[in-house]
C-alpha positions in Angstrom: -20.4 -2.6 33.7 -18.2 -5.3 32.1 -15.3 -4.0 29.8 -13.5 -5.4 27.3 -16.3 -7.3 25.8 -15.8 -8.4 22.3 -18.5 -10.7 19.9 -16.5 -11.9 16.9 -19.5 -13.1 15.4 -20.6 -9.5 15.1 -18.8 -8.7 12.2 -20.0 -11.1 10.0 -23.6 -10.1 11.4 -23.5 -6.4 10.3 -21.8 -7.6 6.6 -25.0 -9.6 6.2 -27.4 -6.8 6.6 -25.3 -4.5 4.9 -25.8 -6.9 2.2 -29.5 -7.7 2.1 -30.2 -3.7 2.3 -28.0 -3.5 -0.6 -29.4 -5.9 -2.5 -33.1 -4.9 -1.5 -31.7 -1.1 -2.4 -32.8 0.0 1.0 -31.9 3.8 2.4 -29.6 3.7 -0.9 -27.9 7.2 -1.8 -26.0 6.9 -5.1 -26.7 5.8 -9.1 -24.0 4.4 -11.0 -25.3 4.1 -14.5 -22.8 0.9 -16.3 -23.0 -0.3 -20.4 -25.9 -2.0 -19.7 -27.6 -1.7 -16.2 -28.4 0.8 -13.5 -26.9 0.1 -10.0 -27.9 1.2 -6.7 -25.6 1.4 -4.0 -24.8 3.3 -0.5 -22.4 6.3 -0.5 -21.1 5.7 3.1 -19.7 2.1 2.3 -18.5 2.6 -1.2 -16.2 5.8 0.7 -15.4 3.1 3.0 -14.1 0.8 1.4 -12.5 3.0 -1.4 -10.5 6.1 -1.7 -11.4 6.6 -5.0 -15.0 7.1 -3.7 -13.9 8.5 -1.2 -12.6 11.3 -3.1 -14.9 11.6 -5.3 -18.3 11.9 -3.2 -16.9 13.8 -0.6 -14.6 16.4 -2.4 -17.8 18.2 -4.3 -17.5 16.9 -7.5 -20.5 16.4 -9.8 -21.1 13.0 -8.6 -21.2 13.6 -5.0 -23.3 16.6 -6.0 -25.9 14.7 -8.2 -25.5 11.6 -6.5 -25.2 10.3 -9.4 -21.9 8.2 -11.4 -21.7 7.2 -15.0 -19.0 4.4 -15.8 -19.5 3.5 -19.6 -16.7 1.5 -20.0 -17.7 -0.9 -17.3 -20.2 -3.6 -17.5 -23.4 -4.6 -14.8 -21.7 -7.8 -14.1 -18.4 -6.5 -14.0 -19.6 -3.9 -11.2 -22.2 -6.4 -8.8 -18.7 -8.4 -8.8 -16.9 -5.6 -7.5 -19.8 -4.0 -5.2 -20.2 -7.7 -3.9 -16.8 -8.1 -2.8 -17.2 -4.9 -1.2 -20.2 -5.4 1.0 -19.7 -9.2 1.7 -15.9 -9.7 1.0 -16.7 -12.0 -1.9 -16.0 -12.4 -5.6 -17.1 -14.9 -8.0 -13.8 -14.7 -10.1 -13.5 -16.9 -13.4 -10.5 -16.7 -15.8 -13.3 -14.8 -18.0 -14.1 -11.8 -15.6 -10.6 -11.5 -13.4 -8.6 -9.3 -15.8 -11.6 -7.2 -15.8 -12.2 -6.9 -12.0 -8.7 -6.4 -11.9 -8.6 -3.9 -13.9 -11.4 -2.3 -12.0 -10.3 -2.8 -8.4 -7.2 -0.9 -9.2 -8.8 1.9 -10.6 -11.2 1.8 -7.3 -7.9 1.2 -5.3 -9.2 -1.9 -3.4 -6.1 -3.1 -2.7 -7.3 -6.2 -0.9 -9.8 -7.0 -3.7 -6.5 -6.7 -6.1 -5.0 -9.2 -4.0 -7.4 -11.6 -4.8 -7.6 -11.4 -8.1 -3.7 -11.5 -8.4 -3.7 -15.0 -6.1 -6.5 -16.6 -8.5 -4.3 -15.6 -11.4 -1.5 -17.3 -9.9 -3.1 -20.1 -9.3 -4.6 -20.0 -12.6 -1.5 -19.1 -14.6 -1.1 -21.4 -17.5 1.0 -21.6 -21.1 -1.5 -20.0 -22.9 -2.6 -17.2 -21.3 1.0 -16.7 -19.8 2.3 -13.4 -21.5 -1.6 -11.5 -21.7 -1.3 -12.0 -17.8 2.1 -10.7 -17.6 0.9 -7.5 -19.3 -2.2 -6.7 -17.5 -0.3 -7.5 -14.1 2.5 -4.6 -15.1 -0.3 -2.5 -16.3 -2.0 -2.6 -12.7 1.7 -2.6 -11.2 1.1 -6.2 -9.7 4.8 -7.0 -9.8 5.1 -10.6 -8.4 2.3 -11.9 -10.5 4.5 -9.9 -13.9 7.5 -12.0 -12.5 5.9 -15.2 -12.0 4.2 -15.1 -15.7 7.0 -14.0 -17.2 9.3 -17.1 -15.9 6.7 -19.2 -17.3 6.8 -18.3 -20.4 10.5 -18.2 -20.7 10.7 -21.4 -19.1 9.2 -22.8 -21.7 10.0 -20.9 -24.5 9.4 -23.2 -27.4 5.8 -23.9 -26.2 5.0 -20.2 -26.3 6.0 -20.0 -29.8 3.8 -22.5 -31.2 0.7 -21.6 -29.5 -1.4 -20.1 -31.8 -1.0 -16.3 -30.9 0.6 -15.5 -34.4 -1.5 -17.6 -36.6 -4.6 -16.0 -34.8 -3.2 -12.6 -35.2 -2.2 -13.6 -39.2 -6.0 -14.8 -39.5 -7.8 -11.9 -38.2 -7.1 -9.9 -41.4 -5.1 -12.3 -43.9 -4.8 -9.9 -46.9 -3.0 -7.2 -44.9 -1.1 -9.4 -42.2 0.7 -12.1 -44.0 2.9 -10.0 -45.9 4.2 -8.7 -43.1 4.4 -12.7 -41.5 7.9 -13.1 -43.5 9.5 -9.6 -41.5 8.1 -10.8 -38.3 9.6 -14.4 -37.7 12.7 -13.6 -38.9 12.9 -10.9 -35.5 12.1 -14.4 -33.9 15.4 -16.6 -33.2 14.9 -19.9 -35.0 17.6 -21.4 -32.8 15.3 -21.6 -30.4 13.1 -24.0 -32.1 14.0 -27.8 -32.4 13.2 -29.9 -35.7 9.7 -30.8 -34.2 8.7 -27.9 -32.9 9.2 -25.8 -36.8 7.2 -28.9 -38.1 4.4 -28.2 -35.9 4.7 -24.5 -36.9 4.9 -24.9 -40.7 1.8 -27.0 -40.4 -0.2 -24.3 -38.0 0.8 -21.5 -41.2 -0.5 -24.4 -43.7 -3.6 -25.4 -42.0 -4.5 -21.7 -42.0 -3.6 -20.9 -45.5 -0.8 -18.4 -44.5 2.3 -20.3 -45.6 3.4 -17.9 -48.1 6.9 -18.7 -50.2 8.7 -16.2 -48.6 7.6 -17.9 -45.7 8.7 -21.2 -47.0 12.0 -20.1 -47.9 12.4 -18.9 -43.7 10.8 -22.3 -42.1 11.6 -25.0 -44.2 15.2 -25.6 -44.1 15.3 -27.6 -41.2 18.9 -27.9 -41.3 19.2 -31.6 -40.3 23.2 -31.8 -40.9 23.4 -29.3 -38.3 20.7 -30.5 -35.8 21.1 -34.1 -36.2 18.5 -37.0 -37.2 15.3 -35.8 -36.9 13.9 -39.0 -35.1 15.6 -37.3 -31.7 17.8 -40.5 -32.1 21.3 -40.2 -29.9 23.2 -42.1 -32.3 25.1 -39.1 -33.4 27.8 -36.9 -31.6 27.0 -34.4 -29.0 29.3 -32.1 -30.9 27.1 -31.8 -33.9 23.8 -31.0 -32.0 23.1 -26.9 -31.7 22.4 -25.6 -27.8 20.5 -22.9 -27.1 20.8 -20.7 -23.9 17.0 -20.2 -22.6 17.4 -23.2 -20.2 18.4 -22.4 -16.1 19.5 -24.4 -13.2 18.2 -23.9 -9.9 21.1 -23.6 -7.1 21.0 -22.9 -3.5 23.6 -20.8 -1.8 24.3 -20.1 1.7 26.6 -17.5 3.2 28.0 -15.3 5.9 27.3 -16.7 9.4 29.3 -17.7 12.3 31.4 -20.8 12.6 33.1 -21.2 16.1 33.4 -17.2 16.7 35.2 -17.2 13.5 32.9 -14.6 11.3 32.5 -16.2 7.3 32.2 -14.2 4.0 32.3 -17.1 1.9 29.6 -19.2 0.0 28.4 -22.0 -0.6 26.9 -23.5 -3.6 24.4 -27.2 -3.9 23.0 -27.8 -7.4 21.4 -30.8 -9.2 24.8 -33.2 -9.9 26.4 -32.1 -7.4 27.6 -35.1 -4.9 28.3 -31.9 -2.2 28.0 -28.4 -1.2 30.7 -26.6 -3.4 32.2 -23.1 -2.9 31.5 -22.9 -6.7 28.9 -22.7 -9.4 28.1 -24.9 -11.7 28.9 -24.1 -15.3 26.3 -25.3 -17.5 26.8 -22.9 -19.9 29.9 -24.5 -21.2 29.1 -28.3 -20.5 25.8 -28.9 -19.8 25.5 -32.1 -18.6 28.5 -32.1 -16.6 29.7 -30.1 -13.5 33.2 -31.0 -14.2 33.2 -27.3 -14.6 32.7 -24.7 -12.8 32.6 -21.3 -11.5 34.9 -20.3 -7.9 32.2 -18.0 -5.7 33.7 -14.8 -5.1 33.8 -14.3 -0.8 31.7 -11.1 0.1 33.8 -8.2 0.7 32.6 -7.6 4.1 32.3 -11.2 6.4 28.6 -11.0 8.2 26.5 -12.9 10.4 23.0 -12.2 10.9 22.4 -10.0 8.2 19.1 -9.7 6.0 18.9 -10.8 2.9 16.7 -10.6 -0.2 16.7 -11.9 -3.8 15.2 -10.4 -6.7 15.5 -11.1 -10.6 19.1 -13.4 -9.7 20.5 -11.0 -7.9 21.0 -11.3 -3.7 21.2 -8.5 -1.5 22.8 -9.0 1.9 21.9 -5.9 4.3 23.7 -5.4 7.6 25.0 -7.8 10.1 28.0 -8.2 12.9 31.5 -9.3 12.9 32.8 -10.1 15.8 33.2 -6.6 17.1 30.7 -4.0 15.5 27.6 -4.2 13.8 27.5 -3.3 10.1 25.6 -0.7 8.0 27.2 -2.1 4.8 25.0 -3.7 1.9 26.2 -5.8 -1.5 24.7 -7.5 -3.9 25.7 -10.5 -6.0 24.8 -11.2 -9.6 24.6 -14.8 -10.4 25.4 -13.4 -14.2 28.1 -11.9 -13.7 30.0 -14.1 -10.2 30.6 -10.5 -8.9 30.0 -8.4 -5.8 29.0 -4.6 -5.7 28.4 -2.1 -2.8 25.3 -0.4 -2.3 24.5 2.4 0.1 24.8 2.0 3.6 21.7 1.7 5.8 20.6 4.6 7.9 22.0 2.8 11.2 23.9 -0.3 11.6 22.3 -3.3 12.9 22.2 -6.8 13.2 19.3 -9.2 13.0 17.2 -6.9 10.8 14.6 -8.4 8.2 14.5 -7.6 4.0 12.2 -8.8 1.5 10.8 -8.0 -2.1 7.8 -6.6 -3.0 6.6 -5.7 -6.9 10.0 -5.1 -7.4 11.3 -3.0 -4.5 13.3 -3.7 -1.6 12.2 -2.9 1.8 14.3 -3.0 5.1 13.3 -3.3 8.7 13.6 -4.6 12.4 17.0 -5.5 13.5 19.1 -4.6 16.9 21.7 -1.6 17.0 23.8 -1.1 20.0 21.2 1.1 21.8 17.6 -0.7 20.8 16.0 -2.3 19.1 14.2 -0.9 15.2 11.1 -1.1 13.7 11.8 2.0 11.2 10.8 0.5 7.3 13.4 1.7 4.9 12.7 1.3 1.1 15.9 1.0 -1.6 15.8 3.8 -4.1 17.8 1.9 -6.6 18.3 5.3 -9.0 19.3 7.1 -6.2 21.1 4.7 -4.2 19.6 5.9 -1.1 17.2 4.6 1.5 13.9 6.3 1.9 11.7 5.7 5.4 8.1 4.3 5.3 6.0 3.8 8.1 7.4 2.1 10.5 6.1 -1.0 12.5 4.2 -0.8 15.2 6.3 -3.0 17.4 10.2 -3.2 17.4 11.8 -6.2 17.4 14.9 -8.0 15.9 15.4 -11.7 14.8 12.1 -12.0 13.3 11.6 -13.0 10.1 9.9 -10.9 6.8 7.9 -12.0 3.7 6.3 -10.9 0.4 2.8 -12.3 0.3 -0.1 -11.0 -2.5 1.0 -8.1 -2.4 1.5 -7.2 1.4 4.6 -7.6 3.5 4.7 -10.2 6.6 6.6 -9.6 9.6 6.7 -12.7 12.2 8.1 -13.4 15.4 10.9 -12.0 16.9 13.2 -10.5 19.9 11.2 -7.3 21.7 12.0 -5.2 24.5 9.5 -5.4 27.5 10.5 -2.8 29.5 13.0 -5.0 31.5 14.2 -7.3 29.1 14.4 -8.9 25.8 11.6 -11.8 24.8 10.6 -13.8 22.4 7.0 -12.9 20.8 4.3 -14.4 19.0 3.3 -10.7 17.2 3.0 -10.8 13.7 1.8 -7.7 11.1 1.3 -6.9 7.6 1.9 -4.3 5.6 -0.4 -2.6 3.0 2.1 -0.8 0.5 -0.4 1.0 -1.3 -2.3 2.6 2.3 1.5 2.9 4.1 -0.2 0.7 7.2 1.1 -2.0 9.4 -1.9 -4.1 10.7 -2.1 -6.9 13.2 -3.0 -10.6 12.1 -2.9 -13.7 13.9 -0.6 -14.4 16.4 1.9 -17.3 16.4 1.0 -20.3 18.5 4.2 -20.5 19.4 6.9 -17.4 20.1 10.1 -17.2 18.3 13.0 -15.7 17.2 15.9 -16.3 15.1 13.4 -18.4 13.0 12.8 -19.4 9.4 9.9 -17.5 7.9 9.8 -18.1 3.8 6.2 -19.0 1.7 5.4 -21.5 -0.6 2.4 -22.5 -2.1 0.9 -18.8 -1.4 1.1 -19.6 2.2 3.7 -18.5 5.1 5.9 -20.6 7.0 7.3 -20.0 10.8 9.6 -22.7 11.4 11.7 -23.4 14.5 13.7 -20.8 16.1 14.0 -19.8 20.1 11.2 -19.2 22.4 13.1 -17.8 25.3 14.0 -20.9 26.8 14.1 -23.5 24.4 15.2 -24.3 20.8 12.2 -25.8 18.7 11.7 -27.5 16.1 7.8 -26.6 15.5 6.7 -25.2 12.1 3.5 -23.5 11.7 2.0 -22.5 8.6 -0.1 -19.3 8.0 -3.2 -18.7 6.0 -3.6 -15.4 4.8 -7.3 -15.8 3.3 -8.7 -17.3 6.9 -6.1 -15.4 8.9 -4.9 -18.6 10.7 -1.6 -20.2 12.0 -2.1 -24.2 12.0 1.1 -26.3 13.0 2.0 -29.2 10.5 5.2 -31.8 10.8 7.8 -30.5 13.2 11.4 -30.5 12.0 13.9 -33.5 12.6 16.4 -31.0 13.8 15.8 -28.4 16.6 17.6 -25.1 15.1 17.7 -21.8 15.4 19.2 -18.6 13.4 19.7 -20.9 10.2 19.0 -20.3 6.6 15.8 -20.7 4.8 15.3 -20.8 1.4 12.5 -22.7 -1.6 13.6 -24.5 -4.3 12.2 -27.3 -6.5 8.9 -26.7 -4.7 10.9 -28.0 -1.4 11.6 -25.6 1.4 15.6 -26.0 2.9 16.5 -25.4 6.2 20.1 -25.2 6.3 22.7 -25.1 9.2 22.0 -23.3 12.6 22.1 -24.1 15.9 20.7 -27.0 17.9 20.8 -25.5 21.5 24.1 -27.6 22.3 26.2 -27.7 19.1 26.4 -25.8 15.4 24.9 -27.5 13.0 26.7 -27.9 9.4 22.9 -30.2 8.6 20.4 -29.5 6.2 17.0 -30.9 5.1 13.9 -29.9 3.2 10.6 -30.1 3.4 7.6 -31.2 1.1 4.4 -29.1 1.6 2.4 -31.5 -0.4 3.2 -34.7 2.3 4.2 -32.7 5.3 7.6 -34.2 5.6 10.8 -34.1 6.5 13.6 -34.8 4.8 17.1 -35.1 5.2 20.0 -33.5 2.7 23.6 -33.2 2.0 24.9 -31.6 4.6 27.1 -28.0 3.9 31.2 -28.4 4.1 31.3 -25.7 7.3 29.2 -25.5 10.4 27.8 -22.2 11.0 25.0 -20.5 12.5 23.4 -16.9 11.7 24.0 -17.4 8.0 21.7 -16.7 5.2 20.3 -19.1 1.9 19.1 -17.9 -1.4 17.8 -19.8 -4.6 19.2 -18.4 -7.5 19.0 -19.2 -11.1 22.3 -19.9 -13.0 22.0 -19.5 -17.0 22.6 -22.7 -18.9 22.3 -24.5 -21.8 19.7 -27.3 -23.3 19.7 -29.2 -26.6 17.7 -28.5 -29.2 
């Protein structure tokens, strides 16, 4: 008897037949009865695949009773979409049917199916549809997605406004709507409209026979003294043009870290302008085409290397570390708003090395090294409370690994484990379903590391450099989480390891370390869309075991 046999081609096998009996409604058990069509389908594999059918045929209700379930809210095509993806792993998703099997695969709870439809979304997300997709994404709690629309549209605020979302919503009953039009833009900020852009939007209300004259008396004063000629010609002073405040600059920081045994709290700023790394912000607020001004970055209040960090909504949370002596439980967060510091709660156990990340809004904890072993307990922030609540934890401990937010699932990669006699370098990787509480294997790395760069970009996952045990690397490999497969793409020009790693400009930064023989004070970034390498301004101090974050600082933009 041979053991251990596995066909990996039988999976795919069995979803096929599972498929043509469904199709050909072979041995099938249940009727779901939509608007407009009657669907048969198999009891067993809907329960399979979904708890809410789960529930629901096996818990005696009157559908598992009369084997029989009425959805009248829900279309045929809506439902063979669904039902498709869940005996083949498929979906035919267009912008006109992805809100609705959204929609539907939450209510389902097909978590993976919700993935999907968030990633074509994404991918999808454009000025016009920008703000509808922010609200069905926080209706079905699909956080990232909420975040990424929402950015859109503020990043281009003036666009948004002259789409035609409040002349269709004027049109649709004229009579009663356009005597409310007057109350409504003037809620809206006109500041934030340049002389063009209120042309275009005075036209849109006359073309559709809505410019009213109270209307008139709100939209066309264009106020040309104030906002200078309306040509966009410069031959005017900067003083007399208005600025508005929706525009932001995208900085990188780095932090913490280790700089010849000499453990650093301070940061380090780069920005656009900028001719070097500065332990300051830029002020664009006040002068917004100059960084003669600027902001001093506040040190943290506890120095760290190897500590986890996160970013969410501006705001960086550094979690844990070491100092030269003990390992911390300490966490603090910086606002780039207000250039301040704050404590948070400790962690449940101090450690160093550790892993944190952002998912739909909440922060999650794990991994990392205390003085007795090594962790894989998942902590969660409870921001109200101000406490840390456990989750299920990994399935392997390790340290010096990295962590990532990826539709809707958290990646951990790589990483310093205990095997019995010593520590190693792995190639293990897992994910984690929030919604299930699970930690499931993927693809391992082709390469093991620790004190790596793990980041995403472009909706795939990054593993760059690192330590394999015996060497320092300079290897990237990039994951796909659709096909479940690590492919390696252009190597680094440094070797480093326990560096910082952050994405900015569509460019991701690698940024100090060490080289195996020296600390490096070096940085460059890489473009996804060439595969290469390239070299940037290197920071002011040499360290190693820091940590980089892309924030936004608020600025200014003319009008």
């Amino acid at each position: 008897m041979v053991e251990g046999v596995e066909d990996g081609g039988w999976p795919a096998t069995l979803t096929r037949g599972l498929h043509e009996t469904w199709q050909s409604q072979l041995f099938t058990d249940l009727i779901i009865k939509t608007q407009d069509e009657v669907i048969h389908a198999h009891k067993v594999i809907l329960a399979a695949a979904s708890p809410y059918f789960r529930a629901m045929l096996s818990g005696g209700l009157l559908e598992g009773r009369t084997q029989t379930l009425v959805l009248e809210d829900v279309t045929g095509a809506i439902l063979n979409t669904v039902l498709t993806y869940i005996y083949t792993g498929q979906a035919t998703l267009t912008e006109h049917n992805v809100q609705d099997v959204l929609t539907l695969a939450d209510y389902f709870q097909i978590h993976a199916l919700k993935k999907l439809c968030c990633y074509y979304l994404k991918n999808h997300l454009v000025m016009q549809t920008c703000l509808n997709v922010y609200e069905v994404a926080t209706l079905h709690r699909c956080y990232d997605l909420a975040a990424d629309a929402l950015a859109l549209a503020c990043s281009q605020f003036s666009e948004v406004l002259v789409q035609p979302g409040v002349t269709r919503w004027a049109s649709q009953d004229p009579a009663e709507r356009q005597k409310w039009l007057p109350a409504l833009i003037q809620k809206i900020d006109l500041g934030f409209l340049n002389t063009q852009t209120r042309i275009k939007w005075v036209a849109s209300f006359e073309e559709n026979h809505l410019l009213s004259e109270d209307l008139k008396h709100i939209l066309i004063p264009l106020e040309i003294n104030s906002y200078g000629l309306e040509d966009g010609s410069d031959n005017q002073k900067e003083s007399t043009r208005k600025t508005r405040h929706n525009s932001q600059e995208e900085v990188l920081l780095v932090m913490g870290g280790d700089s010849n045994g000499r453990i650093l709290g301070n940061i380090e700023c780069f920005a656009l302008g900028f001719s070097s790394w500065r332990c300051s912000l830029p002020d664009v607020a006040a002068h917004p085409h100059s960084h003669n001004e600027y902001q001093v970055l506040p040190v943290m209040e506890s120095p760290r290397a190897y500590c986890a960090v996160a970013t969410h909504n501006n705001l960086v949370y550094v979690l844990g570390g070491q100092t030269n002596k003990n390992f911390l439980a300490s966490c603090e967060c910086y606002s780039v708003l207000t250039n301040t510091w704050r404590q948070l709660c400790d962690l449940p156990v101090p450690v160093h090395g550790a892993t944190a990340a952002f998912l739909d809004g909440t922060l999650y904890f794990t991994g990392g090294k205390s003085e007795q072993r090594y962790h894989n307990e998942l902590w969660v922030y409870d921001e109200h409370h101000d406490t840390w609540v456990t989750r299920k934890s990994l399935t392997v401990a390790r340290g010096h690994g990295g962590m990532v937010a990826l539709h809707g699932s958290l990646y951990v990669v790589g990483g310093m484990c205990y095997n019995g006699i010593r520590s190693q370098a792995v190639t293990l990787c897992e994910k984690y379903d929030p919604g299930s509480d699970t930690w499931v294997p993927i693809a391992p790395l082709g390469q093991a590391r620790a004190y790596l760069g793990v980041t995403v970009i472009h909706d795939q996952l990054y593993a760059i450099g690192g330590y394999n045990g015996s060497r320092w690397l300079s290897c990237v490999e990039r994951y796909d989480p659709l096909r479940d497969q690590w492919t390696s793409v252009s190597p680094m020009i440094s070797t480093r390891s326990s560096f910082g790693v952050t994405v900015s400009h569509g460019r991701i930064f690698c940024l100090g370390g060490f080289s195996g023989e020296s600390l490096l004070n070096t940085a460059e970034k890489y473009n996804p869309r060439t595969n290469m390498w390239h070299c940037v301004q290197s920071m002011q101090l040499r360290r190693y075991g820091l940590v980089a974050a892309t924030v936004c600082v608020p600025g200014t933009a003319r009008v």
